[in-house]
MDAnalysis code that builds the backbone (N, CA, C; Angstrom):
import MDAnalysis as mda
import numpy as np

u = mda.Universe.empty(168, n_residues=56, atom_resindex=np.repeat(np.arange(56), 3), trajectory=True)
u.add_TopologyAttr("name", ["N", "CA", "C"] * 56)
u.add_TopologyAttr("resid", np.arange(1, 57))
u.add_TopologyAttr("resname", ["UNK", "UNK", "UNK", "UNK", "UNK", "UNK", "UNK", "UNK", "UNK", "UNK", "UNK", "UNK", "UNK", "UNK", "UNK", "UNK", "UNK", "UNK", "UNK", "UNK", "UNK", "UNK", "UNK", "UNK", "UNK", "UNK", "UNK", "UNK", "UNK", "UNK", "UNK", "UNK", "UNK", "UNK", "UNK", "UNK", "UNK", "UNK", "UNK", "UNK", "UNK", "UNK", "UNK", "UNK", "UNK", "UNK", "UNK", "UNK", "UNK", "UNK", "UNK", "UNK", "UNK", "UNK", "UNK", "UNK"])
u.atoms.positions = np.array([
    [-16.810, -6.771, 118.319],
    [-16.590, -7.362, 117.021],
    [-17.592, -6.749, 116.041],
    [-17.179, -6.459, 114.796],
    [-17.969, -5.612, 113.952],
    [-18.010, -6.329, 112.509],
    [-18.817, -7.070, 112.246],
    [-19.013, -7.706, 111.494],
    [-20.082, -7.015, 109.765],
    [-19.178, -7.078, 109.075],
    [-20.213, -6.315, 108.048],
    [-20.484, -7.990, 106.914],
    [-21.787, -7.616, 106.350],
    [-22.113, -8.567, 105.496],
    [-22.022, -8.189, 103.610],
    [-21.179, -9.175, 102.980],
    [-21.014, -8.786, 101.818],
    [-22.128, -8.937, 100.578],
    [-23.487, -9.178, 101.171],
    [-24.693, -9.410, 100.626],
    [-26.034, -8.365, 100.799],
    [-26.620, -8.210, 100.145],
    [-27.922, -7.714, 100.240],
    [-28.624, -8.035, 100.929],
    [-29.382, -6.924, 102.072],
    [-30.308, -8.016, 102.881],
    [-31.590, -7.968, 102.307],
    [-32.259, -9.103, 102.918],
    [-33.855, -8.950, 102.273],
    [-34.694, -8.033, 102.707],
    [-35.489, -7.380, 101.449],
    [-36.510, -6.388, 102.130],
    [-37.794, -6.816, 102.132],
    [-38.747, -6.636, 103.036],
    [-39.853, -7.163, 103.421],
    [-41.003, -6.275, 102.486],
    [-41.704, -7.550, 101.219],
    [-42.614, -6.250, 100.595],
    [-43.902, -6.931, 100.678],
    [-45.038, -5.988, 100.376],
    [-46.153, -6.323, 100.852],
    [-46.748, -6.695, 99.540],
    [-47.217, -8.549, 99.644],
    [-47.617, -9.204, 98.038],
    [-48.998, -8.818, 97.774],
    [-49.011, -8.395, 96.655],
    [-50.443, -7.672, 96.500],
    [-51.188, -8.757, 95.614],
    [-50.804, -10.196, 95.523],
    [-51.001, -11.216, 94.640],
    [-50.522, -11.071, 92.962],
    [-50.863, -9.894, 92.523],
    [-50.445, -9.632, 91.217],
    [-49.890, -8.331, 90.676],
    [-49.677, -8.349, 89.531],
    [-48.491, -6.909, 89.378],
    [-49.701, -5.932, 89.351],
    [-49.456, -4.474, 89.183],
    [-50.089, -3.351, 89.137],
    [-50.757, -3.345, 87.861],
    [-51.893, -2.899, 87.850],
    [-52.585, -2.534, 86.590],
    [-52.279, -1.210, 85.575],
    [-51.933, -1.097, 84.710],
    [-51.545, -0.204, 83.608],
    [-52.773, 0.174, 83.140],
    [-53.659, -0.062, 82.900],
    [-54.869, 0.091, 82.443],
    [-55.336, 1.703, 83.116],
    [-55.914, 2.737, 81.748],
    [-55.855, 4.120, 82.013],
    [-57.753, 4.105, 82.676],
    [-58.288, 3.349, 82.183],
    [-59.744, 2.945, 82.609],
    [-60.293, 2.625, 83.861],
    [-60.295, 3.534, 84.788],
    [-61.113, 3.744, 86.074],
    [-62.356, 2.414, 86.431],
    [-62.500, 1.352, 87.571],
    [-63.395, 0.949, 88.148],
    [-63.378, 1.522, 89.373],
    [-64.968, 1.412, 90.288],
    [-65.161, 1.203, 91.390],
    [-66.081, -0.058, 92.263],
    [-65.417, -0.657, 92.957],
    [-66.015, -1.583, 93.520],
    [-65.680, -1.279, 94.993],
    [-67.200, -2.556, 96.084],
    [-67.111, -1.671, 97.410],
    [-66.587, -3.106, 97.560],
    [-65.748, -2.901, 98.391],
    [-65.440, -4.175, 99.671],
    [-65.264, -4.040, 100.783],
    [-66.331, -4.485, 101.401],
    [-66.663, -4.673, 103.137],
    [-66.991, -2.812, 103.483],
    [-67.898, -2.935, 102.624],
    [-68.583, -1.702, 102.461],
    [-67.655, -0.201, 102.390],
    [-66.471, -0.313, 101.738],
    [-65.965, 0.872, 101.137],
    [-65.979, 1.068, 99.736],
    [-66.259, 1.804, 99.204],
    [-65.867, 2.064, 97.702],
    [-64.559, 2.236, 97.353],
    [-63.913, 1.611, 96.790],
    [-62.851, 1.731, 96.272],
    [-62.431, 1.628, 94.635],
    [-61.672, 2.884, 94.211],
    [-61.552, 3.165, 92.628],
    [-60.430, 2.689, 92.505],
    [-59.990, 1.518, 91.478],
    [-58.606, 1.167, 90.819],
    [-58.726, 1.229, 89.390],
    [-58.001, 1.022, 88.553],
    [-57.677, 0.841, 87.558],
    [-58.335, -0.433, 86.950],
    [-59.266, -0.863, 86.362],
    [-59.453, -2.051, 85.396],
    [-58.588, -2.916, 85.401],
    [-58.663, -3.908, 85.578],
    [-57.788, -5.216, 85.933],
    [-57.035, -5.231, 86.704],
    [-57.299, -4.629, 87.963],
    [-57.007, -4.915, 89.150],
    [-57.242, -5.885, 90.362],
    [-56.439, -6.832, 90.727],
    [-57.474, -7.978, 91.255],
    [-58.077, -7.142, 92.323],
    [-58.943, -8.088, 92.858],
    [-59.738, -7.673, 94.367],
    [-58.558, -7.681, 95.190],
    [-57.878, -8.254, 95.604],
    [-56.945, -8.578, 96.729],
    [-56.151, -6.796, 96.395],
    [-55.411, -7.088, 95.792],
    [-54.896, -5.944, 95.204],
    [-55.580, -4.346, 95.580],
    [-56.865, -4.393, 95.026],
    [-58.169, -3.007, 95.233],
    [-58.186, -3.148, 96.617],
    [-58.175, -4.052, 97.558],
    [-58.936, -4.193, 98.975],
    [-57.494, -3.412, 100.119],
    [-56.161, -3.933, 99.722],
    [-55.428, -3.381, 100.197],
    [-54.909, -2.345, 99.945],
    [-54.811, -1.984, 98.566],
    [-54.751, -0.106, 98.352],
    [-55.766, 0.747, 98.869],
    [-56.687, 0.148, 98.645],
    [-58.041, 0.593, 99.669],
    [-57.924, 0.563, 101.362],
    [-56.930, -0.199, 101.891],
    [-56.723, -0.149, 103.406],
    [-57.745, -0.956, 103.890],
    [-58.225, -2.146, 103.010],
    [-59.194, -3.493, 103.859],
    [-57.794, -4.291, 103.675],
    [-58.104, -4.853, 105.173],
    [-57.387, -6.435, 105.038],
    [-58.040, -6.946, 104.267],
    [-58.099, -8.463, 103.865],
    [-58.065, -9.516, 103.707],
    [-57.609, -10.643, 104.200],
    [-57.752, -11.318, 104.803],
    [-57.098, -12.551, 105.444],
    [-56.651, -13.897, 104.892],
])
């Protein structure tokens, strides 16, 4: 039996808490002792996982 679905399935995305920063203005901050450079108004949560730190 071959069943097709007439809906979109859900895609699994990774919540970075808030949208991306637009801001052309360079920070660096360390978390859990890496330096990591984002964009100015970038949350931490956000910097820590583009950076490749979890957070829990």
């Amino acid at each position: 039996m071959n069943i097709k679905a007439d809906f979109p399935t859900l895609v699994e995305e990774i919540d970075y808490g808030t949208p991306e920063s637009r801001a052309t203005k360079q920070i660096t901050l360390t978390v859990d002792g890496r330096s990591i450079t984002v964009p100015e108004g970038t949350s931490i949560r956000r910097a820590a996982m583009e950076g490749g730190v979890e957070i829990p």
